[in-house]
Every structure is written in C-alpha cells, then in structure tokens.
VOLUM-881333 format. One record per residue (C-alpha): x, y, z; residue number from 1; chain; residue in one letter. Coordinates in steps of 0.1 Angstrom, whole numbers, m for minus. Layout:
+-------+-------+-------+-----+-----+------+
:  east : north :    up : seq : mol : type :
+-------+-------+-------+-----+-----+------+
:     X :     Y :     Z : NUM :   A :    A :
...
+-------+-------+-------+-----+-----+------+
This chain:
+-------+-------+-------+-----+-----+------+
:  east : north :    up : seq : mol : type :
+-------+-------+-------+-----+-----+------+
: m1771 :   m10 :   672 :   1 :   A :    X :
: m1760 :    28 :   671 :   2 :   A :    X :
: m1790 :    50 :   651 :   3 :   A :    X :
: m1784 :    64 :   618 :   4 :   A :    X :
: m1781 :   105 :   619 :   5 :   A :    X :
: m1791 :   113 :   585 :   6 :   A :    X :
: m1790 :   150 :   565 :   7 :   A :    X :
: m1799 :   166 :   534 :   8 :   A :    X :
: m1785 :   200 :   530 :   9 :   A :    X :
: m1785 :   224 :   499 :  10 :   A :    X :
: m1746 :   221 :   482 :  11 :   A :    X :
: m1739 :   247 :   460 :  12 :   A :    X :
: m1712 :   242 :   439 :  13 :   A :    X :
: m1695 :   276 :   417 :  14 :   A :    X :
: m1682 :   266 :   386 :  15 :   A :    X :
: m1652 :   281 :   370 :  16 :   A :    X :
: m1670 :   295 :   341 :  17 :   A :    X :
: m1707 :   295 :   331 :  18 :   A :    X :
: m1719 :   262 :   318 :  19 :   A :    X :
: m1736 :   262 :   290 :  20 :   A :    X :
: m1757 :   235 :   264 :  21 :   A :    X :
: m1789 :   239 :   238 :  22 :   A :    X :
: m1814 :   241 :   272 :  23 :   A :    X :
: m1799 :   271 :   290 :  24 :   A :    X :
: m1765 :   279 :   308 :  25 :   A :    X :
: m1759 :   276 :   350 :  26 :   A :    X :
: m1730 :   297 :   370 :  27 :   A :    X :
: m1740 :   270 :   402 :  28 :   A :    X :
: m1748 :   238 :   403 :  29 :   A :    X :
: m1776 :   232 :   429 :  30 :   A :    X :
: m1766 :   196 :   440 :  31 :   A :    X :
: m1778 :   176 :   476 :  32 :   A :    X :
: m1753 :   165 :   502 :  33 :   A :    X :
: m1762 :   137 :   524 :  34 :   A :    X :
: m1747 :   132 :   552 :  35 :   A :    X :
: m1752 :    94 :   573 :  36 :   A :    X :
: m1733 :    96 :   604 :  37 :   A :    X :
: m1731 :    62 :   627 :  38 :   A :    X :
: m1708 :    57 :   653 :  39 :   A :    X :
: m1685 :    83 :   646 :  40 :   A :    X :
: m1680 :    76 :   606 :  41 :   A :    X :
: m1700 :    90 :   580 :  42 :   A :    X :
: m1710 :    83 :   547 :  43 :   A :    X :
: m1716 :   112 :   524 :  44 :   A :    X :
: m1740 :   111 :   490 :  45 :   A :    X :
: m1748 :   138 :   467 :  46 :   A :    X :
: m1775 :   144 :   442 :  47 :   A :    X :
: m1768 :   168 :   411 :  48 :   A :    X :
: m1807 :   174 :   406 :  49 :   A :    X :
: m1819 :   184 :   368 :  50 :   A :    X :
: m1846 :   202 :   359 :  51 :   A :    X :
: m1854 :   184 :   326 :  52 :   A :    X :
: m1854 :   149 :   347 :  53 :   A :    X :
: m1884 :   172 :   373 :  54 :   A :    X :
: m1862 :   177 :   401 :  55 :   A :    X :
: m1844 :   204 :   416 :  56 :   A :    X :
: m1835 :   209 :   453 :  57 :   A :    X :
: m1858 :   214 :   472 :  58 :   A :    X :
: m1876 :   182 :   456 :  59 :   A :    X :
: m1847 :   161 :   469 :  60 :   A :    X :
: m1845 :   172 :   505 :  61 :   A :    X :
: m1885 :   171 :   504 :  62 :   A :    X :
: m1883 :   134 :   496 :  63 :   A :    X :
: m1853 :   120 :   516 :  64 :   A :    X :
: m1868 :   133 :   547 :  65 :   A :    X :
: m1902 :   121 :   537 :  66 :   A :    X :
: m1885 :    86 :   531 :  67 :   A :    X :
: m1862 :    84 :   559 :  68 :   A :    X :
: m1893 :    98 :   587 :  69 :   A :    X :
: m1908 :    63 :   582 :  70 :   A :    X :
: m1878 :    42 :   580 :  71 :   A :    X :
: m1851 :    23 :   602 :  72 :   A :    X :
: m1823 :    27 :   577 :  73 :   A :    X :
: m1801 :     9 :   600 :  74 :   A :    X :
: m1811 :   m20 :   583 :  75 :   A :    X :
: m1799 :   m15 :   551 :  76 :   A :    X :
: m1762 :   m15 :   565 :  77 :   A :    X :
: m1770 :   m55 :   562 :  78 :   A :    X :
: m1791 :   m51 :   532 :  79 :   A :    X :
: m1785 :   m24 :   504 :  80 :   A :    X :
: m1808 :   m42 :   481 :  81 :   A :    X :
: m1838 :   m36 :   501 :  82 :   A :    X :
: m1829 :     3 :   500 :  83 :   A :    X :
: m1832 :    m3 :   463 :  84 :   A :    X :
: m1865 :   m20 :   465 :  85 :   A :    X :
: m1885 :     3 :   494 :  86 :   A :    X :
: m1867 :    37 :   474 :  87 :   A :    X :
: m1885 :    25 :   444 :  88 :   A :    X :
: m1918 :    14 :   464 :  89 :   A :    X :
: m1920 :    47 :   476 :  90 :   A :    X :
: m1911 :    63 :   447 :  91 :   A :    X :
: m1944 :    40 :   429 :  92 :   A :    X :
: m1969 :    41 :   455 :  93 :   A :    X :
: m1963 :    70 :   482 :  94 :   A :    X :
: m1938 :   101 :   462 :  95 :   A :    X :
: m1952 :    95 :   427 :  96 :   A :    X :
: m1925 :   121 :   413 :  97 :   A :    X :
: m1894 :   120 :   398 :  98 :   A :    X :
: m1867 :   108 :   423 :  99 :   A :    X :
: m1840 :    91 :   402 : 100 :   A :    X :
: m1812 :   118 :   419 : 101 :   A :    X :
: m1823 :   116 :   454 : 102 :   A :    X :
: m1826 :    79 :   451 : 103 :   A :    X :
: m1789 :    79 :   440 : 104 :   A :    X :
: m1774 :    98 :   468 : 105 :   A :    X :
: m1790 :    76 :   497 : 106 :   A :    X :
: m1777 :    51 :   482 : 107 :   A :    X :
: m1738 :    67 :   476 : 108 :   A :    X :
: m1738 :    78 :   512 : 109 :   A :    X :
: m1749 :    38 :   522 : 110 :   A :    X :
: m1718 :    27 :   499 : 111 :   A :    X :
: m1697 :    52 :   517 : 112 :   A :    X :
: m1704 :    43 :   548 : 113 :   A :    X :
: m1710 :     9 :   544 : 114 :   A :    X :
: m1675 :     4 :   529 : 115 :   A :    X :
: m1660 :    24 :   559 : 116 :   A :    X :
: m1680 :    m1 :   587 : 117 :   A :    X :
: m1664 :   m28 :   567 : 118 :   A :    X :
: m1629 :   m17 :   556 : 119 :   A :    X :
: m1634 :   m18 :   521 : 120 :   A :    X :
: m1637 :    m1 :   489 : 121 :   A :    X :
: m1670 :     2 :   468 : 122 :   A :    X :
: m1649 :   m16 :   440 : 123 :   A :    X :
: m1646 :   m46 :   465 : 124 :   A :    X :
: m1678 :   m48 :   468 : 125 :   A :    X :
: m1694 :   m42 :   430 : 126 :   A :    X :
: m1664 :   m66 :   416 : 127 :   A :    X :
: m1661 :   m89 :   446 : 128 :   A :    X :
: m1621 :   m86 :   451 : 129 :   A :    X :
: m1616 :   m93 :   412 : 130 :   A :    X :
: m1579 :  m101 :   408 : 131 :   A :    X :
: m1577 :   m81 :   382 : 132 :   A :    X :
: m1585 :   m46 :   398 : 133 :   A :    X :
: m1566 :   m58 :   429 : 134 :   A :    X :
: m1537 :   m63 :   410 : 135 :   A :    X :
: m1539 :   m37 :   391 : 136 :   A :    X :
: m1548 :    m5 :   414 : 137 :   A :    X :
: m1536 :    17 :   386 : 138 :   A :    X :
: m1566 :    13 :   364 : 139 :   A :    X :
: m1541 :     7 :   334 : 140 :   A :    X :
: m1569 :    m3 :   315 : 141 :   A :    X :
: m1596 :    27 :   318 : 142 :   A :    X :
: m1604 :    48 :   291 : 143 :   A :    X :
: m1596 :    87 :   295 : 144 :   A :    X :
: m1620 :   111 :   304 : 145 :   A :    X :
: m1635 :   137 :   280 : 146 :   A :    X :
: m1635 :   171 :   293 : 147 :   A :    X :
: m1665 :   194 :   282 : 148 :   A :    X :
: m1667 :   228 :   266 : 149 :   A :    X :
: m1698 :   243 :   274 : 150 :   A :    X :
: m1720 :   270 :   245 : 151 :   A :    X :
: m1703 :   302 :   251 : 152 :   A :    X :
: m1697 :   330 :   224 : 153 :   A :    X :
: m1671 :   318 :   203 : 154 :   A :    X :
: m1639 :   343 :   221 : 155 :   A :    X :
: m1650 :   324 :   257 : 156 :   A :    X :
: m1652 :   292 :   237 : 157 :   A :    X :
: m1615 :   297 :   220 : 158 :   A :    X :
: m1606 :   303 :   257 : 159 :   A :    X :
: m1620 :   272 :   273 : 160 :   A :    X :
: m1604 :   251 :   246 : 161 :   A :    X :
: m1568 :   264 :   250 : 162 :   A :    X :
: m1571 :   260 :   285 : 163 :   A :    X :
: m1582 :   225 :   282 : 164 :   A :    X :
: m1550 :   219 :   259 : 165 :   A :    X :
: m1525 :   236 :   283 : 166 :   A :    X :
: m1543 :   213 :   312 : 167 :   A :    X :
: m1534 :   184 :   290 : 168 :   A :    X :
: m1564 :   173 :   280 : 169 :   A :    X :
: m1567 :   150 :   249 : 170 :   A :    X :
: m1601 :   145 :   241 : 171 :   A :    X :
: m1626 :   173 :   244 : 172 :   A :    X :
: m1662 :   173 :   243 : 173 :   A :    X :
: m1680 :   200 :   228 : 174 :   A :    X :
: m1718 :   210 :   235 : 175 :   A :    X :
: m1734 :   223 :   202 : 176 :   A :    X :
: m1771 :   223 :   195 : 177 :   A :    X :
: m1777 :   256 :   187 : 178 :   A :    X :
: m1781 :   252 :   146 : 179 :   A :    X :
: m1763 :   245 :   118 : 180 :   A :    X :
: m1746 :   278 :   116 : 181 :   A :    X :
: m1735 :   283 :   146 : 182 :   A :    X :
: m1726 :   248 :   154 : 183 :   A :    X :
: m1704 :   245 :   123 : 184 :   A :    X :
: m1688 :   277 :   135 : 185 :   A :    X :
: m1680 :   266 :   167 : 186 :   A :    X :
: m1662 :   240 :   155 : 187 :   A :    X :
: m1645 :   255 :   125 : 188 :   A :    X :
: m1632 :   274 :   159 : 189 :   A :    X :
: m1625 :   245 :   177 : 190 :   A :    X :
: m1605 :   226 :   155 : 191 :   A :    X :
: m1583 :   255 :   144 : 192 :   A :    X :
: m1571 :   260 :   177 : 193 :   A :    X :
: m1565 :   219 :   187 : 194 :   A :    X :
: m1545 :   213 :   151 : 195 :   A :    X :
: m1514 :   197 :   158 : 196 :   A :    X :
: m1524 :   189 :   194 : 197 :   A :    X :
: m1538 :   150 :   188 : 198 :   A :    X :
: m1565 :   159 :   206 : 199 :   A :    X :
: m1600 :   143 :   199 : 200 :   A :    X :
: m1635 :   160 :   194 : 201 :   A :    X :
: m1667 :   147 :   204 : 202 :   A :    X :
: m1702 :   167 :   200 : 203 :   A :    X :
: m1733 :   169 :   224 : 204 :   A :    X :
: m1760 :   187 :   208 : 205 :   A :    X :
: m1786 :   172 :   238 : 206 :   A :    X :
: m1812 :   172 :   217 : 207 :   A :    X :
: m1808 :   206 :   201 : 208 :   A :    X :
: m1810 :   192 :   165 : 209 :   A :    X :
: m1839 :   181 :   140 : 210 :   A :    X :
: m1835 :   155 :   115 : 211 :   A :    X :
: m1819 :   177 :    88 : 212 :   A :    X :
: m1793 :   192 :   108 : 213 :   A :    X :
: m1783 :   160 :   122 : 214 :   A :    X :
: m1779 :   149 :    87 : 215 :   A :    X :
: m1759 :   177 :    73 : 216 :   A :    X :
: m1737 :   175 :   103 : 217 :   A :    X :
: m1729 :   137 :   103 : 218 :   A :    X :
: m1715 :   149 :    66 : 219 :   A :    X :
: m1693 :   171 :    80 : 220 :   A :    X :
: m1679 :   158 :   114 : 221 :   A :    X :
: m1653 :   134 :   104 : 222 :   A :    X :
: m1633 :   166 :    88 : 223 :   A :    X :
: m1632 :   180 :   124 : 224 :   A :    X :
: m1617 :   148 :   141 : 225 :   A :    X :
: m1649 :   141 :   158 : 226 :   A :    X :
: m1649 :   106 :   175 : 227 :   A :    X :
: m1687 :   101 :   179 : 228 :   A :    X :
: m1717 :   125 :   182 : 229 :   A :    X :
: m1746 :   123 :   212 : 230 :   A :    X :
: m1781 :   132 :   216 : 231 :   A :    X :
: m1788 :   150 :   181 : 232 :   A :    X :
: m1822 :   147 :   182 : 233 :   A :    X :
: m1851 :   156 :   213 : 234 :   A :    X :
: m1858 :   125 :   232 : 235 :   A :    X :
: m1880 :   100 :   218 : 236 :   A :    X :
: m1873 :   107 :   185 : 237 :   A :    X :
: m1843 :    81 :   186 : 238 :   A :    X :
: m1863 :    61 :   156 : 239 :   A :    X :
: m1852 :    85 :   133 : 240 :   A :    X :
: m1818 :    78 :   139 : 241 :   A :    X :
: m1818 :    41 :   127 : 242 :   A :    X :
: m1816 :    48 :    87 : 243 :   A :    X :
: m1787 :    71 :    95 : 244 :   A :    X :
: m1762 :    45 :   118 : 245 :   A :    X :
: m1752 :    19 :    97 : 246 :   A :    X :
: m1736 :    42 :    72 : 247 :   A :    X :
: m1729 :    68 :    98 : 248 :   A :    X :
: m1692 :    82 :    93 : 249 :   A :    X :
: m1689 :    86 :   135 : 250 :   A :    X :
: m1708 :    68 :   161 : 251 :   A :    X :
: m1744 :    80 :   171 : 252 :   A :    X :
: m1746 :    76 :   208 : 253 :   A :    X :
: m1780 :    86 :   231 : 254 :   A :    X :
: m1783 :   102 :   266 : 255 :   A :    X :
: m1818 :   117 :   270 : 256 :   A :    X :
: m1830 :    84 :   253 : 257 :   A :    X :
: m1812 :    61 :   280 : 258 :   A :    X :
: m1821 :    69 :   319 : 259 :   A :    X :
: m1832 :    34 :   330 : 260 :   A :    X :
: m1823 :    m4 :   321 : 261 :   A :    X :
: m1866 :    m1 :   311 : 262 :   A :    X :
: m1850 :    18 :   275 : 263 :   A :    X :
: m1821 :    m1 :   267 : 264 :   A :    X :
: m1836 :   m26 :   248 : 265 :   A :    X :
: m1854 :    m3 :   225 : 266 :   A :    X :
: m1819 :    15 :   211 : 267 :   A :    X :
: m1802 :   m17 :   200 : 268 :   A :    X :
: m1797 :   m15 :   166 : 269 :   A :    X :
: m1809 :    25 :   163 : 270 :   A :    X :
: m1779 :    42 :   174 : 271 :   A :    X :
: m1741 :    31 :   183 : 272 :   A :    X :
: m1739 :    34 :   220 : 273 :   A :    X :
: m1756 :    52 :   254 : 274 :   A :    X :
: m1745 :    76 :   279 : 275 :   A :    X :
: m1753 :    59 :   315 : 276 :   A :    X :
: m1753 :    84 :   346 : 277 :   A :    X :
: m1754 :    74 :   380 : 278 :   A :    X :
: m1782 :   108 :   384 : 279 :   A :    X :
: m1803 :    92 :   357 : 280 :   A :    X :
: m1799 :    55 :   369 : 281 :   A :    X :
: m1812 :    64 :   404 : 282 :   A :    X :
: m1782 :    39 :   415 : 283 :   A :    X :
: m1751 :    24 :   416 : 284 :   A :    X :
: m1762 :    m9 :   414 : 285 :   A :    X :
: m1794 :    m3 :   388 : 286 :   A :    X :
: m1764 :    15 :   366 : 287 :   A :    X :
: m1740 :   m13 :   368 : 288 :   A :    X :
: m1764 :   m35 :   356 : 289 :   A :    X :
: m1773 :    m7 :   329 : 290 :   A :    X :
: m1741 :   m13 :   316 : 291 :   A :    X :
: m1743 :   m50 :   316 : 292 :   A :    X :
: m1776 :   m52 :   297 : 293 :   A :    X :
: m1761 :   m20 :   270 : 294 :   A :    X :
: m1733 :   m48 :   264 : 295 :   A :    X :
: m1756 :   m75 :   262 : 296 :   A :    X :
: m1770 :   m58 :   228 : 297 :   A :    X :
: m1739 :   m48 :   212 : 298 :   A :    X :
: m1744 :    m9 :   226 : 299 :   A :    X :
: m1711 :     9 :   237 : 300 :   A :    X :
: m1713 :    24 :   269 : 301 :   A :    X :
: m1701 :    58 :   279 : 302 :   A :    X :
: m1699 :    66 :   315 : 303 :   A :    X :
: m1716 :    99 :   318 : 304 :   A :    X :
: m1720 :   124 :   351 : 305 :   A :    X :
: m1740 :   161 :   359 : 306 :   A :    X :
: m1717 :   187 :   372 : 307 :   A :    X :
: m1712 :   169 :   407 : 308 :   A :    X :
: m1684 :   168 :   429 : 309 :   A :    X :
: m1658 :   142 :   433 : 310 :   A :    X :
: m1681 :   123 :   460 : 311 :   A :    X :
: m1707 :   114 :   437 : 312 :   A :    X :
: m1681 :   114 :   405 : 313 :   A :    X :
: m1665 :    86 :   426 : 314 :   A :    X :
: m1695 :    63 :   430 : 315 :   A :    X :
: m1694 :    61 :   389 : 316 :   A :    X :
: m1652 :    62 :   386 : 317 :   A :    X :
: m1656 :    27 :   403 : 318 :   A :    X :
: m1675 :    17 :   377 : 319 :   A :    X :
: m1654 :    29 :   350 : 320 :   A :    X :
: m1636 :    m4 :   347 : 321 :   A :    X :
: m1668 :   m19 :   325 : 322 :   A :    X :
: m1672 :    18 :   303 : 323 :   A :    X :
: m1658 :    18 :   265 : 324 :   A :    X :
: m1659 :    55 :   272 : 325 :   A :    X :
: m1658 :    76 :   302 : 326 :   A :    X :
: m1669 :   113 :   306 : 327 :   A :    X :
: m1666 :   116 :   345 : 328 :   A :    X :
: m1655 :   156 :   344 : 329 :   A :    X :
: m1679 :   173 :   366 : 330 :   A :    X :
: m1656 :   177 :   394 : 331 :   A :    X :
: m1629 :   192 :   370 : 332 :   A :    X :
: m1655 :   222 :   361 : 333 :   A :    X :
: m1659 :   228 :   394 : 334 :   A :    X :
: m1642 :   262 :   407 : 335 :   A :    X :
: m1635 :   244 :   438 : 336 :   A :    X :
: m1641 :   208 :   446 : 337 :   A :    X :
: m1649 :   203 :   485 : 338 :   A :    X :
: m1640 :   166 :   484 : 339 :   A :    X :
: m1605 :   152 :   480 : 340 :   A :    X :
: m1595 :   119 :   471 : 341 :   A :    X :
: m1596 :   113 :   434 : 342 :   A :    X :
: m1568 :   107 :   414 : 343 :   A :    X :
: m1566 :   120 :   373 : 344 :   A :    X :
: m1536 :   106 :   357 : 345 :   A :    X :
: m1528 :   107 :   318 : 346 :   A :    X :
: m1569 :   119 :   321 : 347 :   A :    X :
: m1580 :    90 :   338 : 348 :   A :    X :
: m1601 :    97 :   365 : 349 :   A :    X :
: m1589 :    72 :   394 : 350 :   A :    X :
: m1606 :    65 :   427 : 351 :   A :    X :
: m1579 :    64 :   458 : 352 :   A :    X :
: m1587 :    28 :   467 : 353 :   A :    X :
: m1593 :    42 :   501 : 354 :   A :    X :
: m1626 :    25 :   521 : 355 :   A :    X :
: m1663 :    32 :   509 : 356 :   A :    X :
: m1660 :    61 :   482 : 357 :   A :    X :
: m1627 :    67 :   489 : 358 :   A :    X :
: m1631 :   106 :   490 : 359 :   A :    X :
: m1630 :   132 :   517 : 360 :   A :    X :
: m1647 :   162 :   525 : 361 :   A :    X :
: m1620 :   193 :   534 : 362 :   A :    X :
: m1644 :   213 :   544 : 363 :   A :    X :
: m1682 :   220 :   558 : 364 :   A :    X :
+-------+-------+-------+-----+-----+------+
C-alpha cells in the first residue's frame, strides 16, 4: 500500500471586516490546513483553533506531528473509528491538552480522502445512501443559515446589517454581550434598519451577560423579532437558566455549555437547545452522534462553526440534514475563501455532492 504524506501548515484566513464578540475581536483567523496526500489524491482538513477551548496554532501542528511520528495512518483508510479511539488515547494518556480542533481536522482530511479512494460523498457514508438525500440532492429540507454581525461601533454595525440585507440574507445573528446598554442599543439599531425586510434576529452574548441582564433582556427581545437567544450567561452557570425557560418569551440555547456528548445530558430540561460545532466535537462522527443524543432529550440542535473555510464548513453542511437550525457562515465572512465547492441557495449552505468533502482548493 502507497504511504500517507501528511502536513500541517499555518492557514491564515483575512476576514472582510474585524470580527468581533464579548471576549475580544480578530482581523485573521489563525486556522490549520492538513494536507493527506496518497497516490496522487489528497484529502484536506482544517482546524479553526480557539483560544478559550486552549489551543491556538502552534498547539495543533505541535500535536498532529507528535501523533502522526508514531503512527501508520494508512490504516485508518480501512478503519476511521480507530483514528477516533488512538486520537483520544493520545489525547488521555500521552498529549494531556486540549486537542478537540486538531482532532477534528485529521479526521476531515481522512473523510476527504477516504471518500475520494472510494468515489463517494461523506453524506454516503454518515447516512449510508439514504434515499432520501439521494433523491433529493437539493437539500429541500435544510434550514437556512444565519449570517453573523460581529460587536463593532454602532455606524460599522448599521453597515454590516445593510449589507447582509442587500446579500439577501434573512436571518441575521447578532453578537451582543457587552451590557444592557449597549446591547439594547445595538439592537434598537438593528431592527430599525431590517423593518420591512422579514428578516429574523437572533442574539449571542457568549457568555457576556450575568443573571440580571439576561433577565431584563429576555423581557425585551420578542419586540426586536428575535428568534432565540444563546450563551447569556459564562459557562457553567447554565443552572441559572432553568427557572427562566419554561416561561421564556424566545428560546434559550447554549454553546460554551455544550462541547462534548459528556454535557448533553446535563442541559435537558435547563435551556431550549445547543449549538454543536465540529471544532468543539473534536469530530464528525462524535458530533453526529452529539446531535443524536441532543434529540434524544427533547434539545434543538443548532449546527454551529468558527470562522473556517468551506473545507471544514463542509464536513458540518453534510450534517446539516439532522440540524433544527444551522449557523454554517464562517466561510461567508471570509474576505476570500481558498476552497471552492459549496453551494448557498435561498441561504442554504449546500455541499456539491462531489466525492469526500466535496470542495476544492484554488489555490496554495
């Protein structure tokens, strides 16, 4: 059997304005490419590393090669769950750090490749040729994406918005978390500029809040159109949001709160939904069955992303059939995207249906 070249390189990715939330604001997202060639095809990954999750970069290359250097990875081409199980052995026993990113792009760039060595798509292989996305390639059924207003001052923020709207986007997500004040300013801004334009609001204060506030704005929200409301509070405070959700005017969903199938259990019945990322999950396969288990205690689901390109966006659009709600914009914040491939049609995000990812990169 042909060896596996593998690579991790820094991929730097510009974004077309600063990106901003209640923890800080980013120009560049500092992502991972990984690169599997074999016998003339490759498989590409990609890691969008975060800080707050204790990884960045360099952390990501630093463990892939320290993984890979003991490893005949050709024999996961046969056997992706065992990439699953030795990534989190070495994660356990040898790493001991936070991995969940890196762990995610190995196993993208095995799905990519994987999928091109056997002439299929990643959906073929998640769904196992279900009828119903064979015969039905347009993904009639997926729910829109969101598309995300980052903090800004409030004349930067009036000019995201209306150039969201002339894009054609119909449900926008704002990122508050920066006070009662200001937050109910930003959206008093907001909503005068999308009246008349049914267009939907949903809020992301990622943790920015305390109790109070939270209170004072779930009050408030439904005047603004706002569809549901995530993260109020800092993680692990997500107890205090149980008295609030039954008689909550929107829903309460969590992201901080939800990284691993290991928390879902503890929301149910505390807040309305969770935000599931593939960078959080540490894999496709450990976030499919995220989603499963969310469903299995009444939680919504909300397919979430970092800012990534559309090779790691793709992993999770394939995904997207299982999602109530779907926020796969990283790629459209991007002030260039270097892979090609996905589809956004009435602001659905659709994969090409091409083999493995079904993306392309244009350029090196």
């Amino acid at each position: 059997m042909p060896k596996i070249n593998f690579n991790a390189r820094p991929f730097n990715l510009k974004l077309k304005n600063p990106f901003g939330i209640s923890r800080g604001s980013i120009t560049y997202a500092k992502n991972v490419l990984v690169t599997l060639i074999f016998d003339e095809l490759i498989g590409y990954g990609e890691a969008a590393p975060s800080s707050y999750y204790g990884e960045d970069q360099d952390s990501v290359i630093d463990f892939l090669n320290q993984f890979i250097k003991h490893k005949s990875v050709e024999d996961y081409l046969m056997n992706i769950g065992k990439l699953q199980d030795d990534l989190n052995h070495f994660t356990l026993n040898v790493y001991r750090g936070t991995s969940a990113s890196a762990r995610a792009s190995l196993e993208i760039a095995f799905w990519d490749l994987i999928g091109k060595i056997n002439n299929k798509s990643l959906y073929q292989f998640l769904f196992h040729d279900d009828p119903f996305l064979i015969n039905g390639l347009d993904y009639k059924n997926l729910a829109p994406t969101s598309y995300t207003i980052g903090l800004d001052n409030l004349l930067v923020i009036k000019d995201k918005v209306g150039a969201a709207l002339n894009a054609g986007y119909k449900i926008l997500k704002i990122k508050l978390g920066l006070g009662f004040d200001e937050d109910l300013n930003i959206l008093k801004t907001v909503e005068q500029i999308v009246r008349g334009h049914s267009c939907l609001l949903r809020v992301d204060a990622n943790g920015g809040w305390d109790i109070e506030t939270t209170k004072k704005m779930l009050d408030i929200l439904p005047k603004y159109n706002v569809e549901f409301l995530e993260q109020p509070l800092p993680k692990g405070q997500v107890r205090l949001l149980q008295p609030l959700m039954q008689n909550s005017p929107v829903q309460i969903f969590v992201d901080e709160d939800c990284v691993t199938s290991s928390h879902i259990e503890a929301l149910a019945g505390k807040v309305h939904g969770v935000n599931i990322k593939l960078m959080k999950a540490g894999s496709v396969i450990e976030a499919f069955n995220m989603i499963n288990l969310a469903k299995s205690y009444g939680l919504k689901v909300m397919l979430g992303c970092m800012i990534e390109s559309s090779c790691a966006i793709s992993a999770a659009v394939h995904l997207s059939p299982l999602a109530d709600y779907v926020d796969l914009d990283g790629h459209l914040l991007l002030d260039h995207d270097p892979f090609s491939g996905l589809l956004l049609k009435d602001n659905k995000v659709i994969p090409s249906f091409d083999v493995g990812l079904g993306v392309y990169l244009s350029e090196n």
